[in-house]
C-alpha positions, -999 to +999 in steps of 0.1 A: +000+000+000+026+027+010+057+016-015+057+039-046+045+021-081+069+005-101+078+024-137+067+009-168+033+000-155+014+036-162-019+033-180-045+059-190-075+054-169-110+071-171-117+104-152-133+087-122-116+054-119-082+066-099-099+041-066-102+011-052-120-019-072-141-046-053-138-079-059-169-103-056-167-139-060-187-173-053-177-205-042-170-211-076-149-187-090-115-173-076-107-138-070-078-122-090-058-093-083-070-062-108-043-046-129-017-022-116-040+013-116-019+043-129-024+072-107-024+111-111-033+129-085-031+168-079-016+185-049-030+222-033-017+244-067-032+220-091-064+213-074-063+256-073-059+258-105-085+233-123-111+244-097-103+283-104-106+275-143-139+252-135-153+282-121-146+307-147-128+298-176-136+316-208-170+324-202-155+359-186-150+373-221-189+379-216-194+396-183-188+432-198-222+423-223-234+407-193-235+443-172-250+463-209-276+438-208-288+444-167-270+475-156-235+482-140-243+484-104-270+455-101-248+429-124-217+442-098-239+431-074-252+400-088-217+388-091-205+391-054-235+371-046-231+348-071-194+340-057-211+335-023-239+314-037-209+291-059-189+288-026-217+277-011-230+251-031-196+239-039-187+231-004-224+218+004-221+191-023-189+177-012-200+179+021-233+157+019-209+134+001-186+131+023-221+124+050-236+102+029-205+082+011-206+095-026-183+102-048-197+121-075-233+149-084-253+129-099-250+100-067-258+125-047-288+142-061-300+099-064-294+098-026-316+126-020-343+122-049-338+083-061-333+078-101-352+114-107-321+131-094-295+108-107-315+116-144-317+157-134-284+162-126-271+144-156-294+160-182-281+194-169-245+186-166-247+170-201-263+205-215-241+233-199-212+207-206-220+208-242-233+246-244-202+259-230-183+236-254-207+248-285-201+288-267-163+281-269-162+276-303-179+304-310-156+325-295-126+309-316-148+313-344-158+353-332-115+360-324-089+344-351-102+352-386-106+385-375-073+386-362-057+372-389-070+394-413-058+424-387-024+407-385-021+401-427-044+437-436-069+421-456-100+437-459-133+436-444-166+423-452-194+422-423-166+420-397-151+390-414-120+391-432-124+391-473-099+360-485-081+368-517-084+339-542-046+336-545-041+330-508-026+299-493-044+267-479-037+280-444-046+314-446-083+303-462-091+279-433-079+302-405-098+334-429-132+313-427-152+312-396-165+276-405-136+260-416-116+274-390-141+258-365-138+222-384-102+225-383-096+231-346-120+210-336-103+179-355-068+189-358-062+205-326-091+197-298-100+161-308-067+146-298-061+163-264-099+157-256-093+120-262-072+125-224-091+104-198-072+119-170-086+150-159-062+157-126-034+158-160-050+190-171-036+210-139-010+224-161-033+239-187-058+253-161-029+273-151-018+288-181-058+294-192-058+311-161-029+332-163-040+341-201-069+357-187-053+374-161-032+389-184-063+401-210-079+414-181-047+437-171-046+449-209-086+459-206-076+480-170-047+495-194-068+504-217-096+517-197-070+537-179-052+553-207-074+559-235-110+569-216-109+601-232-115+584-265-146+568-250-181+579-237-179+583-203-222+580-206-249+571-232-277+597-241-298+579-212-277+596-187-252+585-160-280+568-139-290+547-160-258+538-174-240+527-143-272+523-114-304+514-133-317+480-135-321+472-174-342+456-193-326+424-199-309+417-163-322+377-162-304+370-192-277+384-173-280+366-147-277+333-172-248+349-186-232+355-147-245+318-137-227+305-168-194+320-158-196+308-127-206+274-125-184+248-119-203+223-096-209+196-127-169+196-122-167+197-086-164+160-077-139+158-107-117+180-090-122+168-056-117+131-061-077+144-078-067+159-048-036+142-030-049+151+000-089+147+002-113+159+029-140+183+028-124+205+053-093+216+025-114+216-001-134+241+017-101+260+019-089+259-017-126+264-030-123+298-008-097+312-028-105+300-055-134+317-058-121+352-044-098+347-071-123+338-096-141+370-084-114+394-093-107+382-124-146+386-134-146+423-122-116+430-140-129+418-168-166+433-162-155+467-151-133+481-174-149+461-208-181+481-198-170+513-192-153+516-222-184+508-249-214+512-220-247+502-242-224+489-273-205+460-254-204+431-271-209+396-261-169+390-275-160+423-258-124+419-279-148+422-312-156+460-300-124+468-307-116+479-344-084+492-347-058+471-368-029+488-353-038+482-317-011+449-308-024+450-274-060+441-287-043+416-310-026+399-281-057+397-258-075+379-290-045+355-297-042+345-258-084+341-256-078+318-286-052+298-265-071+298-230-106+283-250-081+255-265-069+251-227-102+250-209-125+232-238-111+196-228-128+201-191-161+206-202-158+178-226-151+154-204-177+162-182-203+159-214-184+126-224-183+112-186-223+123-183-227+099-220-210+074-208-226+065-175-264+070-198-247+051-225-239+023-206-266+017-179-260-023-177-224-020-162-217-022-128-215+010-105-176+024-102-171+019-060-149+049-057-120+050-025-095+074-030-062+067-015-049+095-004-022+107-022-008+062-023-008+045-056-031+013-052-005-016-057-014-049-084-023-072-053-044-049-033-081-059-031-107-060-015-133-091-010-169-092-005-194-115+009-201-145-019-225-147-043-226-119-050-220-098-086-183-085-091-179-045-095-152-042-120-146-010-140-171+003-167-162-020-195-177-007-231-183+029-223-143+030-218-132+007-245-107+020-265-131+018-296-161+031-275-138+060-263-129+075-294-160+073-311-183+083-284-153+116-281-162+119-322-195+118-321-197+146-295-169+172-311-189+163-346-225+175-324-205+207-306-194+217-342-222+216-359-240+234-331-212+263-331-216+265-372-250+268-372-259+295-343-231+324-346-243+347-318-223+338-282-246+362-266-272+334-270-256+306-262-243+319-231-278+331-218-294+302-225-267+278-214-265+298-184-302+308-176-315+266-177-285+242-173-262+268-148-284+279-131-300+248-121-267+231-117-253+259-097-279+272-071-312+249-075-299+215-073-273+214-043-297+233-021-324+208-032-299+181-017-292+203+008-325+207+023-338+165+015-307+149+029-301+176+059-273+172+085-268+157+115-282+173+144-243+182+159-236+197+132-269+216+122-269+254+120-304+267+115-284+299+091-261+280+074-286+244+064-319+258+068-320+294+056-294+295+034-304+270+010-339+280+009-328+314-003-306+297-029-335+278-038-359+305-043-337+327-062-324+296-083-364+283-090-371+321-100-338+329-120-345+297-136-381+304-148-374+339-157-345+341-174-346+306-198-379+324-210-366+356-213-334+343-232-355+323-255-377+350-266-348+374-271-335+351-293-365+344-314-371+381-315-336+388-331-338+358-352-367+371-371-355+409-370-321+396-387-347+371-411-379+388-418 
């Protein structure tokens, strides 16, 4: 148990399988040691960092659009809470895990509320999972032709660059918004999304994250330096530009849900750490999501003072001006953190297949060791006659693997070519599958599995999550059918 694993004997493994398998046999058959387990496990910085990009990721690019849509002060607002309401609901889930021995959302919500829940969570997580992916896309799609034609002066058509019919291969496919979807997605997102180890993405979590730190330092440059060449208010007055509650603030608050939620990914995160209790987790979620807070106001702030009603959902698409490298440099490194944060949410959408896929196969029995790699003659027996849990067998076939991974960038593609606007997807995404995932669901748990009575704080497991719950149940309601009708109404205004 304690001596280190021998070299040679690594193997991928699937995102939740780093644990303990039971054997079961009968008087019949023999038990058998399982195969050496290849482990990869993250310590405090890497946990940090996938939990920080979890939460925010590259949906921040649309904060600024966010706070055009539902006012300055009340989407300001609206995301402090909602960094209280994701710490909360973060730490709640693992917590009832930890009560109630389960290792992942969608166990959890099936403790509380039988196969319903199990089915709820996973249709949710399965839908912001892919929505973000499709969203992601988009904003590749919204931020490299442009900036190639910026970097090689072509000219402009409708905000897309006009490809000369002497150019070379490579310059047409990155020029064109569809192929250079259909390329990324098979040439450069297919094969890393084909990784079944998700505590291996630590290293690209941090560099997503310090690309977006870095964007959000150019947008405080800018804001800084060049505000006289901006309106500092709209015709409607300074009120209403920067304290009024406008028209479209649920949408927002899909658009604020959808940068913030990361409890679909929780569990993955949790079950990598070396060193697993719900007490540090509750530690690194903390600043995780202080730091996941600064980051969106630095982004928010600045990105809306600078264009007020104009903003942009891509608030990088407001800026026109060819010369400007700094702009150039924010567009390249959003390209680069969307390639380094798109394999999370895949897997998530993959994982959530897989266990639907693949209903006849045996539940995973997951026991972390903590921070020990499980040796090739550790086991575990059961009572006899009884059924043997082995590991998911189909769903993670080689052959099932890769075409189920496929299948799922062909349906995010074509999903990104045919709906253009990331304003939409990131509402909707946000307003139905975030919000529910985020707010609704763990206080639901919350409230139908309760605590034990030494622990029970009448604030903290009573109050609290019925607040989340009434403000997730109305947020829900109101701004999925809100979103939806903005979207049908600029449909037919762009198609009459």
């Amino acid at each position: 148990m304690g001596r280190k694993p021998r070299k040679g004997t690594a193997q991928e493994t699937p995102i939740l399988s780093d644990h303990a398998v039971l054997l079961y046999h009968d008087e019949t058959s023999v038990a058998t040691a399982p195969p050496p387990i290849a482990r990869k496990l993250s310590g405090s910085w890497g946990v940090s960092m996938n939990l920080t990009n979890s939460i925010v990721g590259a949906g921040v690019i649309a904060i600024p659009h966010a706070m055009a849509d539902g006012g300055f002060l009340p989407v300001l607002v609206l995301l402090f809470l909602g960094a209280l309401m994701t710490m909360y609901s973060m730490n709640v889930i693992v917590r009832l895990g930890d009560m109630h021995s389960v290792a992942t959302y969608e166990d959890l919500a099936a403790a509380a509320f039988g196969r319903r829940g199990f089915f709820t969570v996973c249709f949710f997580q399965f839908t912001f999972s892919f929505g973000a992916n499709c969203s992601y896309l988009t904003v590749v799609a919204d931020t490299l032709p442009p900036l190639l034609g910026h970097v090689l002066h072509m000219p402009f058509q409708n905000g897309q660059p006009v490809v000369a019919t002497d150019a070379s291969v490579w310059v047409t496919i990155a020029a064109n918004r569809d192929l250079c979807i259909v390329f990324l997605a098979a040439v450069v997102l297919f094969p890393i999304c084909l990784q079944r180890n998700f505590a291996a993405l630590e290293r690209s979590s941090g560099l997503s994250i310090l690309g977006m730190v870095v964007c959000a330092l150019c947008l405080v440059y800018k804001c800084a330096t060049e505000a006289a060449a901006f309106p500092h208010t709209d015709t409607a007055g300074a009120v209403y530009d920067y304290v009024a509650v406008h028209r479209k603030i649920f949408p927002a608050i899909g658009t604020i849900a959808f940068a913030y939620v990361c409890q679909h990914q929780t569990y993955l995160v949790y079950n990598s750490m070396l060193d697993k209790s719900p007490e540090r987790f509750a530690v690194l979620s903390r600043g995780a999501v202080l730091a996941s807070f600064v980051l969106v106001v630095l982004f928010g702030v600045p990105g809306y003072m600078l264009f007020l009603k104009d903003t942009r959902s891509d608030i990088f698409l407001n800026f026109v001006d060819t010369s400007d490298h700094i702009v150039q440099l924010c567009r390249c490194i959003t390209v680069c953190s969307v390639v380094l944060t798109f394999p999370q949410e895949f897997m998530v959408a993959r994982y959530t297949l897989q266990i639907l896929l693949d209903p006849k196969t045996e539940p995973l029995f997951v026991e972390q060791a903590k921070g020990l790699a499980l040796d090739e003659d550790l086991f575990l027996e059961a009572p006899p006659r009884r059924r043997c849990f082995r590991p998911r067998g189909s769903a993670f076939a080689t052959s099932s693997h890769v075409a189920l991974t496929a299948a799922l960038m062909g349906a995010t593609v074509s999903i990104a070519l045919v709906d253009p606007h990331l304003g939409d997807i990131t509402s909707l995404t946000g307003s139905f599958s975030a919000v529910a995932l985020a707010f609704v669901l763990p206080a639901a748990c919350h409230l139908k599995l309760g605590v034990p009575p030494a622990v029970y704080s009448r604030w903290h497991d009573h109050h609290v999550p019925w607040l989340a719950l009434v403000f997730g149940g109305v947020a829900f309601v109101v701004a999925t059918t809100t979103s939806i009708v903005d979207i049908v109404q600029h449909t037919s205004e762009s198609n009459p």
